[in-house]
C-alpha angles and dihedrals in degrees: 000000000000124000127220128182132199135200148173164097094084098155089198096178092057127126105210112195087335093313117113105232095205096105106042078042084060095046098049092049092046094064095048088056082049094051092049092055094041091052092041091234125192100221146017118204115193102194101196153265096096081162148290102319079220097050115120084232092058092105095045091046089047091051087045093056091034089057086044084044094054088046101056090043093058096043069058086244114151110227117191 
């Protein structure tokens, strides 16, 4: 049985109520890139809205999917 896993519309540069989103963001990403190595599975799909290509957090959204990226490749996971 084969493993997918989807995710998306994080939205990481966000202000919710007057509280920046982008760590709980992070954490919650980051345990979607866990479960798909723990489960071995043979493809992530991130499905978009990382975040506003204009947001003052774009870099630090961009390093965020590039280190989840480099996971996935050397657990030897595609990502798309």
């Amino acid at each position: 049985m084969s493993t997918v896993v989807f995710a998306g519309d994080f939205h990481a540069d966000r202000v919710t109520a007057g509280l920046p989103r982008f760590a709980d963001v992070e954490k919650a990403a980051e345990q979607s890139v866990k479960y798909a190595v723990d489960y071995k599975a043979s493809l992530y799909c991130f499905m978009g809205d990382l975040c506003d290509p204009n947001s003052q957090r774009a870099h630090a959204c961009a390093r965020m999917a590039a280190e989840f990226a480099g996971t996935l490749r050397r657990h030897h996971i595609p990502n798309r």
